[in-house]
PDB file of N, CA, C and O in Angstrom:
ATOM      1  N   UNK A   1      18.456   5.227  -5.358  1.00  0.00           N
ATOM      2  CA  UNK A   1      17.663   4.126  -4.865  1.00  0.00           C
ATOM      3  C   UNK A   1      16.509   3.826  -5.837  1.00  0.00           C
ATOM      4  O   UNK A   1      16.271   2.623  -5.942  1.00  0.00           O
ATOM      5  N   UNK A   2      15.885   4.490  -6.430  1.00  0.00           N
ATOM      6  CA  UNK A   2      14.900   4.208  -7.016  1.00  0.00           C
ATOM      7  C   UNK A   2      15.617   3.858  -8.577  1.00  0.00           C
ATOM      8  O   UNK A   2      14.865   3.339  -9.402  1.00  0.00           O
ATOM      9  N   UNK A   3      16.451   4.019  -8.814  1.00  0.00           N
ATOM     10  CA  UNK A   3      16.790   3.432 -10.137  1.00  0.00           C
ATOM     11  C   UNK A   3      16.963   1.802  -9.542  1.00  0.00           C
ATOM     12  O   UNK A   3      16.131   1.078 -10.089  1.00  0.00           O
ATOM     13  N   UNK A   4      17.760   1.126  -8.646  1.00  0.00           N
ATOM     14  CA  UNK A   4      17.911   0.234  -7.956  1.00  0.00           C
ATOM     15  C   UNK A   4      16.605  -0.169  -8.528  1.00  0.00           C
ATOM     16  O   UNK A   4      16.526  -0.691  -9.640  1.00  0.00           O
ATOM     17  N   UNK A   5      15.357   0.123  -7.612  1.00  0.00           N
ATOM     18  CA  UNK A   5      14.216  -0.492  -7.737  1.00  0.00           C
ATOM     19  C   UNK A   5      13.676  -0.744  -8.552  1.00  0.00           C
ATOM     20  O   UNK A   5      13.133  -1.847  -8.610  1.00  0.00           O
ATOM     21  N   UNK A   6      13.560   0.335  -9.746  1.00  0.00           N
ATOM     22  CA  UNK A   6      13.373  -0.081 -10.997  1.00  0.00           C
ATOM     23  C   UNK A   6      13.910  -0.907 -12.012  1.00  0.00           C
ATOM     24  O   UNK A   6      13.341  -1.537 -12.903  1.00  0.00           O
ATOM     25  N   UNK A   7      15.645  -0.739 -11.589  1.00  0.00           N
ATOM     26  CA  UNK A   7      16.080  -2.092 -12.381  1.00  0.00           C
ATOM     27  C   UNK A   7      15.430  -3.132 -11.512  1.00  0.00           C
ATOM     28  O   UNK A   7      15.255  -4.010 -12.358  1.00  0.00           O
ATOM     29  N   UNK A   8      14.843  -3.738 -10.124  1.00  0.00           N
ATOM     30  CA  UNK A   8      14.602  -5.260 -10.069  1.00  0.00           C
ATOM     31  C   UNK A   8      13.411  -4.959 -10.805  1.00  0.00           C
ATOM     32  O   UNK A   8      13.478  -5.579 -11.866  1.00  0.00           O
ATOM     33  N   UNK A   9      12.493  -4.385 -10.745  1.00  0.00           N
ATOM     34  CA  UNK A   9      10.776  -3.948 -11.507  1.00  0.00           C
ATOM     35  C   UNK A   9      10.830  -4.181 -12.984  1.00  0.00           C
ATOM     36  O   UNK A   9       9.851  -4.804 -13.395  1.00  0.00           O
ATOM     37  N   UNK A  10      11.634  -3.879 -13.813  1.00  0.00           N
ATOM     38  CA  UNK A  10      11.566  -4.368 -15.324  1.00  0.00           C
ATOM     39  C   UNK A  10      12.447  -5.141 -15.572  1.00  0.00           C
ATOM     40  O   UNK A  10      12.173  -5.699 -16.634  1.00  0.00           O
ATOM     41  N   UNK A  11      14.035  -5.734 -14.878  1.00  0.00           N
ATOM     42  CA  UNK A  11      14.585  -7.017 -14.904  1.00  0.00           C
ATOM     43  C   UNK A  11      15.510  -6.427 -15.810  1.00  0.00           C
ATOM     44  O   UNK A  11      16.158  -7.208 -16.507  1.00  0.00           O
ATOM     45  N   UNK A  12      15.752  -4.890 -15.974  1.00  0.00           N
ATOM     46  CA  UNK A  12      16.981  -4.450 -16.500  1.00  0.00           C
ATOM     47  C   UNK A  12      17.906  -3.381 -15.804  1.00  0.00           C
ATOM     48  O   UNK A  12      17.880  -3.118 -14.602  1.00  0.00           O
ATOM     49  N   UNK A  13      18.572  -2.916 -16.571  1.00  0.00           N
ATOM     50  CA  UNK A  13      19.584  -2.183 -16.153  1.00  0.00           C
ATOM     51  C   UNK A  13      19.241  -1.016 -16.468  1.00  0.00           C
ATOM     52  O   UNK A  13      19.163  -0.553 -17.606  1.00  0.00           O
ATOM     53  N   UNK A  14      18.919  -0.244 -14.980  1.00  0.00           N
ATOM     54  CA  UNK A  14      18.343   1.517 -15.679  1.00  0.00           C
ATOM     55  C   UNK A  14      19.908   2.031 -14.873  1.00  0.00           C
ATOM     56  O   UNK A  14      20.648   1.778 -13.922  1.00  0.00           O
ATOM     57  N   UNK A  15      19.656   3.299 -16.550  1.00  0.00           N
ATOM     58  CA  UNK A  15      21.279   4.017 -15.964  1.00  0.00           C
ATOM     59  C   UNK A  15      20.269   5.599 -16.241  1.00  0.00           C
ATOM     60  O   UNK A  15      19.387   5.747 -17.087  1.00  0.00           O
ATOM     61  N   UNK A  16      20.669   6.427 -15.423  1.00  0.00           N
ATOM     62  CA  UNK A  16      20.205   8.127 -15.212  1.00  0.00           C
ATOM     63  C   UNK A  16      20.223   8.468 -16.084  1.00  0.00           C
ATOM     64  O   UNK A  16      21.257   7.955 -16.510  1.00  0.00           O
ATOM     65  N   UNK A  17      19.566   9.431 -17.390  1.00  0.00           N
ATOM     66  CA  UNK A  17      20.121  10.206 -17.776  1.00  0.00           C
ATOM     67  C   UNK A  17      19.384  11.341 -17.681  1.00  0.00           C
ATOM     68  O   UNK A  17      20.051  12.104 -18.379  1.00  0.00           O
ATOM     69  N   UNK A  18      18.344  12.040 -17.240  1.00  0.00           N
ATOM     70  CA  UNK A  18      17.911  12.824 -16.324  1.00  0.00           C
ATOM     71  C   UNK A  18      18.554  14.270 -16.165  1.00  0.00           C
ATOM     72  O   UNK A  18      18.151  15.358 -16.576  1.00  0.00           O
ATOM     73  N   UNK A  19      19.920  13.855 -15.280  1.00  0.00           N
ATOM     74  CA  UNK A  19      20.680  15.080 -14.852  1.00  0.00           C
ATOM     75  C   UNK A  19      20.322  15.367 -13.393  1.00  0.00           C
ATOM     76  O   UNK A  19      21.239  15.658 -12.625  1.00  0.00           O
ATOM     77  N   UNK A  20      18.991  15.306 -12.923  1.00  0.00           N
ATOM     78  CA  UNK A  20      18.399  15.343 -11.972  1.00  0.00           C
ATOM     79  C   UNK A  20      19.877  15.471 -10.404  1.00  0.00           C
ATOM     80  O   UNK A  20      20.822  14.691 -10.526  1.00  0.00           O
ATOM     81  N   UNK A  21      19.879  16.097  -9.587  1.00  0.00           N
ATOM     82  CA  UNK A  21      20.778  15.616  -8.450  1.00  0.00           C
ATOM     83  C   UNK A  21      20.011  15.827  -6.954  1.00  0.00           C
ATOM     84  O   UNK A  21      18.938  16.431  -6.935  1.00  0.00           O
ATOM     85  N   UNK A  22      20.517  15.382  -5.886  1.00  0.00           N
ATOM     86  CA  UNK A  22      19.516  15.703  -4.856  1.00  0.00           C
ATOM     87  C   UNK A  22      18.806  14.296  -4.627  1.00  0.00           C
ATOM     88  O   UNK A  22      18.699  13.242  -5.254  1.00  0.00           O
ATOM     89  N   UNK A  23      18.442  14.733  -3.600  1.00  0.00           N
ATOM     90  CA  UNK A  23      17.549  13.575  -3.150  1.00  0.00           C
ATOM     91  C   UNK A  23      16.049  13.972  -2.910  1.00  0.00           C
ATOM     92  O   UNK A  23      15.542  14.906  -2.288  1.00  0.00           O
ATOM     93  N   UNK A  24      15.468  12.818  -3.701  1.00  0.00           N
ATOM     94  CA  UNK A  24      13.432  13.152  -3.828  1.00  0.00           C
ATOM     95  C   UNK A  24      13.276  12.289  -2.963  1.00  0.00           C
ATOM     96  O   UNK A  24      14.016  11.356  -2.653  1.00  0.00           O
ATOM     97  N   UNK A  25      11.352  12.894  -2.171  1.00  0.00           N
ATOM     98  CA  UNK A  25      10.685  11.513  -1.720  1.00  0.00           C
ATOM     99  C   UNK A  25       9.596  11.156  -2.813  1.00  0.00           C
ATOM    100  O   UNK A  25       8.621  11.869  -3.053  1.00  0.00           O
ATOM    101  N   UNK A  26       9.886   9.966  -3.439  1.00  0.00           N
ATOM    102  CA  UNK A  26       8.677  10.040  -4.161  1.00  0.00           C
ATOM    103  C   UNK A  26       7.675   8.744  -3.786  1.00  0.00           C
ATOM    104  O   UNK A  26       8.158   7.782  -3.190  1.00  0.00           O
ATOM    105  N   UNK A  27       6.239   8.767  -4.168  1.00  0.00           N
ATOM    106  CA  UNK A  27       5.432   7.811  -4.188  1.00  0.00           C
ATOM    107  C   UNK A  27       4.780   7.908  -5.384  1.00  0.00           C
ATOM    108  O   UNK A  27       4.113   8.823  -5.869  1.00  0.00           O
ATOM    109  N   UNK A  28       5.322   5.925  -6.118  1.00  0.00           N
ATOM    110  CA  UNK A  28       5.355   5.844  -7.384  1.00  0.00           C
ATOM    111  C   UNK A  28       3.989   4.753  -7.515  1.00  0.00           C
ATOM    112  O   UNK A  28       4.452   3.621  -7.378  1.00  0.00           O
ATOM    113  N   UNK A  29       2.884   4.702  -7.671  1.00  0.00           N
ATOM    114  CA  UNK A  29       1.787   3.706  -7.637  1.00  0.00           C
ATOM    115  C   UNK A  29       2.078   3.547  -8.863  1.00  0.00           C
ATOM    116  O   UNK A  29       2.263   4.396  -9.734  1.00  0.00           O
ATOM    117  N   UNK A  30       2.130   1.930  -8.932  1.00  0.00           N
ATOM    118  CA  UNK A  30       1.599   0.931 -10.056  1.00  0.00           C
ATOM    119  C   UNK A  30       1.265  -1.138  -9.527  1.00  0.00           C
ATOM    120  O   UNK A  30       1.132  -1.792  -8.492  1.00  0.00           O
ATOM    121  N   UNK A  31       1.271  -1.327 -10.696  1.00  0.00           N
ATOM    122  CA  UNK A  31       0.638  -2.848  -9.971  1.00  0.00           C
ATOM    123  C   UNK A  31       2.040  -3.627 -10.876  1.00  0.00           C
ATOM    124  O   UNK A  31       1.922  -3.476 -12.092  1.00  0.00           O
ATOM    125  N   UNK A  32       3.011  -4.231 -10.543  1.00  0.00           N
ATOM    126  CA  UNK A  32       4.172  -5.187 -11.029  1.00  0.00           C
ATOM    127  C   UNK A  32       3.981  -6.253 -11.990  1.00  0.00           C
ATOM    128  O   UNK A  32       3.181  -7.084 -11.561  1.00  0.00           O
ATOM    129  N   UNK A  33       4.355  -6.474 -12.936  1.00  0.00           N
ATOM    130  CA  UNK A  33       3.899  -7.314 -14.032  1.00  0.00           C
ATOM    131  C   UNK A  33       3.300  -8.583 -13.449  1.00  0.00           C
ATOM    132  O   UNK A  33       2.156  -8.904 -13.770  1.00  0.00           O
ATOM    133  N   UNK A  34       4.102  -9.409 -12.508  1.00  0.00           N
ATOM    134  CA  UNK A  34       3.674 -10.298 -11.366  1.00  0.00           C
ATOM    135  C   UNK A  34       3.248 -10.024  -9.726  1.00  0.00           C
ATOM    136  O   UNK A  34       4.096  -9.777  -8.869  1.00  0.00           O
ATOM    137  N   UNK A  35       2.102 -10.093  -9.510  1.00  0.00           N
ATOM    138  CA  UNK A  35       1.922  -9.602  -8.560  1.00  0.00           C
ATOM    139  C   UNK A  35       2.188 -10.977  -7.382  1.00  0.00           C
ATOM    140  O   UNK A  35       1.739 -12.024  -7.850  1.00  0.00           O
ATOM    141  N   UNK A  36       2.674 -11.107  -6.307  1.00  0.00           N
ATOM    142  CA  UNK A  36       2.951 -11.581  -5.121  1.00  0.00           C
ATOM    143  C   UNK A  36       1.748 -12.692  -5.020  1.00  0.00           C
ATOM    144  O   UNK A  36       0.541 -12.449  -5.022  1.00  0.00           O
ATOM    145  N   UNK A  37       2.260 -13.723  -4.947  1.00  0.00           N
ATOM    146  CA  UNK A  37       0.793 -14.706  -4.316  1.00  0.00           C
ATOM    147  C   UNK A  37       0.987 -14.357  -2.700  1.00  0.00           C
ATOM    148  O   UNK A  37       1.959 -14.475  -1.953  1.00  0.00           O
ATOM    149  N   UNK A  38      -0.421 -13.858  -2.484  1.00  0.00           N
ATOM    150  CA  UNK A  38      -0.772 -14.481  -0.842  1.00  0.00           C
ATOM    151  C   UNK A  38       0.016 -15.901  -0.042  1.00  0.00           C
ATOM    152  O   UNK A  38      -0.357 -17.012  -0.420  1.00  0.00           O
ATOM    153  N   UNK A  39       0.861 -15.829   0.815  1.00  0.00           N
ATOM    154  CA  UNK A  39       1.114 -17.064   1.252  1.00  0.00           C
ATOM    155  C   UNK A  39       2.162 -17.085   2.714  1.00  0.00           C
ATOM    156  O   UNK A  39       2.297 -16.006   3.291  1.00  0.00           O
ATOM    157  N   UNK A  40       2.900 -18.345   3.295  1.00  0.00           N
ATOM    158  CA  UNK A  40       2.945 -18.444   4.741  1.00  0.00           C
ATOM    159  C   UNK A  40       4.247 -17.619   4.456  1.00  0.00           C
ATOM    160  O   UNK A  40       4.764 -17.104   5.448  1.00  0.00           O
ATOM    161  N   UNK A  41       4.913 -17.398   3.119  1.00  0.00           N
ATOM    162  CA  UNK A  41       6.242 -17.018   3.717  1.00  0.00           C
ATOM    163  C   UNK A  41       6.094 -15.316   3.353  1.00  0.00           C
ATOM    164  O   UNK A  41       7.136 -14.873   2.872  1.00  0.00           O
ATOM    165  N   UNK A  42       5.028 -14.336   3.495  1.00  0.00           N
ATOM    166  CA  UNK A  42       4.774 -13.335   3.127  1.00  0.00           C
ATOM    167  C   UNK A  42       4.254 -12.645   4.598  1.00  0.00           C
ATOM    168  O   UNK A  42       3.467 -13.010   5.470  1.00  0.00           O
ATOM    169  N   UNK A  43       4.920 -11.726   4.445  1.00  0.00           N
ATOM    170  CA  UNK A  43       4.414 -10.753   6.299  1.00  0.00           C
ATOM    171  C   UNK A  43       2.706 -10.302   5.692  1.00  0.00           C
ATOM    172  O   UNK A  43       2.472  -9.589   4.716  1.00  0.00           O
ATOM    173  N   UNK A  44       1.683 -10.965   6.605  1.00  0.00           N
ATOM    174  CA  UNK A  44       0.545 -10.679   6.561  1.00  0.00           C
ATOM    175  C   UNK A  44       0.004  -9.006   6.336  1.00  0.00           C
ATOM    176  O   UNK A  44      -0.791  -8.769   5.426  1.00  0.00           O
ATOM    177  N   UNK A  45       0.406  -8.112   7.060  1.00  0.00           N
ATOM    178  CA  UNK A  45       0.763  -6.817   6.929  1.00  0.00           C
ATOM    179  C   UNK A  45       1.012  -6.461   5.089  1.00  0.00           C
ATOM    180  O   UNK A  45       0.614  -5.377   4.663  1.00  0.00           O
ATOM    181  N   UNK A  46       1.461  -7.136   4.448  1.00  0.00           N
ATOM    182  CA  UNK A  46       1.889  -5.984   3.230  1.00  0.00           C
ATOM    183  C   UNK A  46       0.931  -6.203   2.383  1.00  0.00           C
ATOM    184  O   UNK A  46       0.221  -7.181   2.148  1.00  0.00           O
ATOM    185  N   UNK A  47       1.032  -4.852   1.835  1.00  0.00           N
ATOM    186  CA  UNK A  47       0.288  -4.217   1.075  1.00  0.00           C
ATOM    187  C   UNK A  47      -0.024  -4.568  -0.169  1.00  0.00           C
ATOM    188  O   UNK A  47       0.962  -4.925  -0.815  1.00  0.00           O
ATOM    189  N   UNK A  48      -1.140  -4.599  -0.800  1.00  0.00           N
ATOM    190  CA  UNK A  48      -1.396  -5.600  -2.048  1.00  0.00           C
ATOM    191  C   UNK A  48      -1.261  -4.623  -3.144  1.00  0.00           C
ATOM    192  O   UNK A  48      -1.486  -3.482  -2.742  1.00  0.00           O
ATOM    193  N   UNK A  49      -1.046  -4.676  -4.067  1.00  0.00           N
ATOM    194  CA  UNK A  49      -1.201  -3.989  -5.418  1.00  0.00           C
ATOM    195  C   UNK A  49      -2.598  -4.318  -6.170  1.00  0.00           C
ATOM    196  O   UNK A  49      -3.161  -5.411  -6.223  1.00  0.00           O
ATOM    197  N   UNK A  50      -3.120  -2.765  -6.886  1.00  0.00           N
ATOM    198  CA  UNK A  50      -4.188  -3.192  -7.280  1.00  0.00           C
ATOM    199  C   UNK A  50      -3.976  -3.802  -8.533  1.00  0.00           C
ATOM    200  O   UNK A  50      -2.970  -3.439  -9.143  1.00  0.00           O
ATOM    201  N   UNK A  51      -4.750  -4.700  -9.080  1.00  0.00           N
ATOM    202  CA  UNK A  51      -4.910  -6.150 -10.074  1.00  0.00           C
ATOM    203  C   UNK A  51      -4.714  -4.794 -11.069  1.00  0.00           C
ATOM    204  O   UNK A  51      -3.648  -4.877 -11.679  1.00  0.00           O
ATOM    205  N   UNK A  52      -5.528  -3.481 -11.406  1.00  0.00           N
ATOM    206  CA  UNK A  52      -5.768  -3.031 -12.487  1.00  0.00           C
ATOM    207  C   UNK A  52      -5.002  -1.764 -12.650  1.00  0.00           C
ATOM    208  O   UNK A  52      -5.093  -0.921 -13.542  1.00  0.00           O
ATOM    209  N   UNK A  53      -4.085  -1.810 -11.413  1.00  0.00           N
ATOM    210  CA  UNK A  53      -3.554  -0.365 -11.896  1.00  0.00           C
ATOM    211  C   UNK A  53      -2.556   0.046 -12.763  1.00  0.00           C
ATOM    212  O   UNK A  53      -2.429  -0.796 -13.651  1.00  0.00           O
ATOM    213  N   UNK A  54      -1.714   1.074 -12.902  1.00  0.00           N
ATOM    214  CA  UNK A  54      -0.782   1.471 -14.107  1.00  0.00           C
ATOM    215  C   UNK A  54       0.069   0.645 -14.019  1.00  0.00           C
ATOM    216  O   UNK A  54       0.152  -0.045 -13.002  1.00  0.00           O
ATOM    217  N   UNK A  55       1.207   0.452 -15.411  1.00  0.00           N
ATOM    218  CA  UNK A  55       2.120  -0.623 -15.459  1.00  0.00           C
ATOM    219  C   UNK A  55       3.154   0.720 -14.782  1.00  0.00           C
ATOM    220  O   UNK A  55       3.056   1.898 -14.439  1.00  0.00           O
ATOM    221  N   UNK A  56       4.152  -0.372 -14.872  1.00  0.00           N
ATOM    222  CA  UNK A  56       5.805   0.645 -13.808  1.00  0.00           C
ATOM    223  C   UNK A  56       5.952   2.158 -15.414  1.00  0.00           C
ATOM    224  O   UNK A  56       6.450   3.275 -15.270  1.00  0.00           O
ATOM    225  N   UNK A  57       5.678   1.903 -15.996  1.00  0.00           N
ATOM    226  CA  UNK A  57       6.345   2.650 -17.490  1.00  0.00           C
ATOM    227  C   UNK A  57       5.226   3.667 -17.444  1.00  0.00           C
ATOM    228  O   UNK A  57       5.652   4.796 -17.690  1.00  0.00           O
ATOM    229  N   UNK A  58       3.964   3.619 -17.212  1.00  0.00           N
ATOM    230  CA  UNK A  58       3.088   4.357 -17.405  1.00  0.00           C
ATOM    231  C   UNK A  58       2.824   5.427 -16.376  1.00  0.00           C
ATOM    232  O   UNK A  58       2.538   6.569 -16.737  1.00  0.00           O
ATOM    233  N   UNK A  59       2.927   5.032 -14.885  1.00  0.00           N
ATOM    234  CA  UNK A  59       3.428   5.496 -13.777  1.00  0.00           C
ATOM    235  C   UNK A  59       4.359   5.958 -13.495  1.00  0.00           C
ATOM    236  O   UNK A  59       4.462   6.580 -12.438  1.00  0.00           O
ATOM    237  N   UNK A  60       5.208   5.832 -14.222  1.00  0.00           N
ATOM    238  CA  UNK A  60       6.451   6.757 -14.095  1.00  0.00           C
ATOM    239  C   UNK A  60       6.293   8.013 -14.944  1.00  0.00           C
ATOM    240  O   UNK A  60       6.720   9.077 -14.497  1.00  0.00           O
ATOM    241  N   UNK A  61       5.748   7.964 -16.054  1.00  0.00           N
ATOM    242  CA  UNK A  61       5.909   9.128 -16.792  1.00  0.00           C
ATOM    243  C   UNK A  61       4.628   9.572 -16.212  1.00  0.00           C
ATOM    244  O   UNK A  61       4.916  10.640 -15.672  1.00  0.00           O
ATOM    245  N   UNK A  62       3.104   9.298 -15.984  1.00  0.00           N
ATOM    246  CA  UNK A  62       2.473  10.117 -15.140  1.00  0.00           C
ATOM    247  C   UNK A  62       2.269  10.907 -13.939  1.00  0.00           C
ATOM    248  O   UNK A  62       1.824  12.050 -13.829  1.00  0.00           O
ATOM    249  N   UNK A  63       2.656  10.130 -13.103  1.00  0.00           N
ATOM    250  CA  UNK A  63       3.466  10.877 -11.559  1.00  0.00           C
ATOM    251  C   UNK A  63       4.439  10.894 -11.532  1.00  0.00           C
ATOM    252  O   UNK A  63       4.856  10.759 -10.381  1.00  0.00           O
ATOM    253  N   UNK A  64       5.419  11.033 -12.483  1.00  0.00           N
ATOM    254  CA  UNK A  64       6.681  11.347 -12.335  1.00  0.00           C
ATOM    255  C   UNK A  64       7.574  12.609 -13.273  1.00  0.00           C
ATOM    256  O   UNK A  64       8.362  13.524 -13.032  1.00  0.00           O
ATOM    257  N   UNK A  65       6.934  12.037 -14.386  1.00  0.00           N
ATOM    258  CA  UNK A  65       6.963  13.218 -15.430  1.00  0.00           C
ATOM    259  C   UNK A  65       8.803  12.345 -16.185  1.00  0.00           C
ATOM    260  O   UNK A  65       9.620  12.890 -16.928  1.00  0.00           O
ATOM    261  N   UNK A  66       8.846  11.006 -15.627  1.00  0.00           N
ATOM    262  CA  UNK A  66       9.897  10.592 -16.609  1.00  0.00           C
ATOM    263  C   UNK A  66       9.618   9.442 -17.100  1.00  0.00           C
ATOM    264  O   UNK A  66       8.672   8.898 -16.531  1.00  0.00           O
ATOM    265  N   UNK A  67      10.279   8.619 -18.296  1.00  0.00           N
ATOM    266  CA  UNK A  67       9.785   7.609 -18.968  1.00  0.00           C
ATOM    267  C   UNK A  67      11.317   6.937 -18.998  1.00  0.00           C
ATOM    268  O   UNK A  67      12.425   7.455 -18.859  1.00  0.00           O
ATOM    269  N   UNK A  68      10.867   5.452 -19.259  1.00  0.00           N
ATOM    270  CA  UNK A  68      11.896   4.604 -19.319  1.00  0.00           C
ATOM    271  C   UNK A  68      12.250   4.201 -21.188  1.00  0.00           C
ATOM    272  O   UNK A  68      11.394   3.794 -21.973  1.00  0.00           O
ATOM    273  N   UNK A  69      13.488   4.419 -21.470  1.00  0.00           N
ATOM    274  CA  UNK A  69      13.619   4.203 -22.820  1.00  0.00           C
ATOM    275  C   UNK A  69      14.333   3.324 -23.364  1.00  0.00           C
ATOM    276  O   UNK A  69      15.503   3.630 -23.131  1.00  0.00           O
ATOM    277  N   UNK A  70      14.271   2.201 -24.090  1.00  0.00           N
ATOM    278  CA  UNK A  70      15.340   0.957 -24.414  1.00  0.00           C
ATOM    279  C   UNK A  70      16.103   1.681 -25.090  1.00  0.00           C
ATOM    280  O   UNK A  70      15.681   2.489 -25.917  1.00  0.00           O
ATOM    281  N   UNK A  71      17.780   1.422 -24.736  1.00  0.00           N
ATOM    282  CA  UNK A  71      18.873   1.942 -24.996  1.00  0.00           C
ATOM    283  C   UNK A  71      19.984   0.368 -25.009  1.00  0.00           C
ATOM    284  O   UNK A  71      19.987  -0.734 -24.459  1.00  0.00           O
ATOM    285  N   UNK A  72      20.830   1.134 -26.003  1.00  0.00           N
ATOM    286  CA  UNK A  72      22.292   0.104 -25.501  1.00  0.00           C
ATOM    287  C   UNK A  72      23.375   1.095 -24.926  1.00  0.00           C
ATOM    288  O   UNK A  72      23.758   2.091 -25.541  1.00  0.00           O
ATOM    289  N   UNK A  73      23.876   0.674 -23.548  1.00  0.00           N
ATOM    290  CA  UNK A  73      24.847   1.281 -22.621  1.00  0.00           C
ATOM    291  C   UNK A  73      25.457   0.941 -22.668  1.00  0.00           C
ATOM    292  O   UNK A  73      25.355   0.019 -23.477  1.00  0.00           O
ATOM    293  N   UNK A  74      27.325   1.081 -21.825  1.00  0.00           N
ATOM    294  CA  UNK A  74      28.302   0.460 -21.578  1.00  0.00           C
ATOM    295  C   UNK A  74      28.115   0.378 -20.238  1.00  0.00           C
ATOM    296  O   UNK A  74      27.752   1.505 -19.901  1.00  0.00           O
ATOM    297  N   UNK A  75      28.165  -0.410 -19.170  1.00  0.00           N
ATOM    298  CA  UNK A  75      27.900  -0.977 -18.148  1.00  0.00           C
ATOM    299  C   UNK A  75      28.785  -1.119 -17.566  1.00  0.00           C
ATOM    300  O   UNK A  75      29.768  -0.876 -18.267  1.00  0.00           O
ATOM    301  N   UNK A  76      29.222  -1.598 -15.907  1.00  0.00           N
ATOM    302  CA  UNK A  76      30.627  -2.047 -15.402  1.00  0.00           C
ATOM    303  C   UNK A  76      29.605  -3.359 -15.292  1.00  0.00           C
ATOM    304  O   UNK A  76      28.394  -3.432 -15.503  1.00  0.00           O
ATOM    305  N   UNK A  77      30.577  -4.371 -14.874  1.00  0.00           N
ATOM    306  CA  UNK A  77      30.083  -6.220 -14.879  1.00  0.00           C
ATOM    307  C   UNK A  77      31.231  -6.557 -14.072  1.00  0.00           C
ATOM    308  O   UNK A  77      32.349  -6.148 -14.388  1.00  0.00           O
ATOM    309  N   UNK A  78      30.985  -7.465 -12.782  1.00  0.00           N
ATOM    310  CA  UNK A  78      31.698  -8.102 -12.479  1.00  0.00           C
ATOM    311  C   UNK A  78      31.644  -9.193 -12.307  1.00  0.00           C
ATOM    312  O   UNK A  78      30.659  -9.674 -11.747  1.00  0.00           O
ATOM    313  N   UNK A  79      32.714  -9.984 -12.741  1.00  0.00           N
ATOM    314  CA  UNK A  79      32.950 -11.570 -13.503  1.00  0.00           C
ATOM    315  C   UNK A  79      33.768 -11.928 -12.423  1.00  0.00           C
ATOM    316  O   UNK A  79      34.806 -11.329 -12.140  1.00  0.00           O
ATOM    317  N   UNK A  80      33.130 -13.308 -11.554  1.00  0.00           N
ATOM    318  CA  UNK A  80      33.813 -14.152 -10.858  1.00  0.00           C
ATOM    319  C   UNK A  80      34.306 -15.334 -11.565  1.00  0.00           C
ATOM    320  O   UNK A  80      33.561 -16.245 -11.927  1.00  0.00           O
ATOM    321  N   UNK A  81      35.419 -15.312 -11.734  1.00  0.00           N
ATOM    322  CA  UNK A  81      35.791 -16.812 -12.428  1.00  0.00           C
ATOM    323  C   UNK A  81      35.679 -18.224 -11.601  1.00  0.00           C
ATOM    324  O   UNK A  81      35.078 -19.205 -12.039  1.00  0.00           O
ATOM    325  N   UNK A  82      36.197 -18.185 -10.627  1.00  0.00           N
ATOM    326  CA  UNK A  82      36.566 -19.138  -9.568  1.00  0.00           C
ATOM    327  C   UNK A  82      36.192 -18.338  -7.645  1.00  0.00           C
ATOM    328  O   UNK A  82      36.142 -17.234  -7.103  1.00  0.00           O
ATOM    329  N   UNK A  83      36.046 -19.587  -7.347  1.00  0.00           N
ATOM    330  CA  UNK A  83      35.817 -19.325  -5.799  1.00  0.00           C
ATOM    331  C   UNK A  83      36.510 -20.612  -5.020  1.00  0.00           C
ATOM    332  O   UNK A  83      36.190 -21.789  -5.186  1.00  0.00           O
ATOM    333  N   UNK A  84      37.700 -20.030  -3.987  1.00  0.00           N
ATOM    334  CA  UNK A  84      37.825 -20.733  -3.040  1.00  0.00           C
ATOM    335  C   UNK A  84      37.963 -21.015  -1.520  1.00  0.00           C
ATOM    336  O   UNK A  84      37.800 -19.885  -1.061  1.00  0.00           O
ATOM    337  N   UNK A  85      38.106 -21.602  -0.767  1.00  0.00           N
ATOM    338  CA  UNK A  85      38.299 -21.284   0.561  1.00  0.00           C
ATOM    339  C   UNK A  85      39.564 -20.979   1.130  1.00  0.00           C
ATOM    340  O   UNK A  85      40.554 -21.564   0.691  1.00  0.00           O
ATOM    341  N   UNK A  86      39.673 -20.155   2.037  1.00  0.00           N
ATOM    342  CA  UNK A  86      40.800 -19.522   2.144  1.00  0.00           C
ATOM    343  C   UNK A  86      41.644 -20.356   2.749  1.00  0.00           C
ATOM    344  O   UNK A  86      41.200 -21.453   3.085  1.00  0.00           O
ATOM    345  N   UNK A  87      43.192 -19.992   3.050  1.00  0.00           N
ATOM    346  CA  UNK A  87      44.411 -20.868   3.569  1.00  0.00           C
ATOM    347  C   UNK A  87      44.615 -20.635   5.000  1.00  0.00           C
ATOM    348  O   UNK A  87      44.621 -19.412   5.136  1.00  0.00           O
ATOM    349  N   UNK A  88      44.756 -21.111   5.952  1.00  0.00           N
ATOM    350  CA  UNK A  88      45.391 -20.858   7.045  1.00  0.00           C
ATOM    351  C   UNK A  88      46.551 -20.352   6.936  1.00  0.00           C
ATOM    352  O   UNK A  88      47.304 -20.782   6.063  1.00  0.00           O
ATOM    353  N   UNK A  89      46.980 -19.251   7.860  1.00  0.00           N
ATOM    354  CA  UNK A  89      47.738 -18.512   7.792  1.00  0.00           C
ATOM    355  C   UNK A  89      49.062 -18.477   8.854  1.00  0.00           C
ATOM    356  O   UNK A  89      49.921 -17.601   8.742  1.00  0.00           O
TER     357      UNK A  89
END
């Protein structure tokens, strides 16, 4: 799950290499390159990020003790060519 999150957080594709297995709870503080405007379609309730705190890269290797590294991977991709509606049967 948290790779999940981190790929939407830097807008790439994080793949493990770690080794790590098991499941952590972790709490990862940082502030998102774009932070959320205040507004009607936002649950009043959530929680703001501070304007000045660590970026996602810096926060990870400080409370986390891992760092994110630009790599080229082989990936799976799935390619929709076409879409249609189905036939009665």
């Amino acid at each position: 799950m948290l790779l999940s999150a981190l790929g939407f957080g830097v807008d790439r594709i994080v793949v493990d290499k770690t080794g790590l297995t098991g499941h952590f709870d972790v709490d990862l503080e940082f502030t998102p390159e774009q932070l959320p405007r205040p507004g009607a379609d936002q649950p009043p309730d959530l929680p703001q990020a501070p304007a000045n705190g660590p970026s996602v890269f810096t926060a990870l290797q400080e409370q986390l003790g891992l760092r994110l590294e630009p790599a080229t991977a082989l990936v799976d991709v799935l390619v929709i060519d076409a879409v249609s509606m189905p036939t009665a049967n």
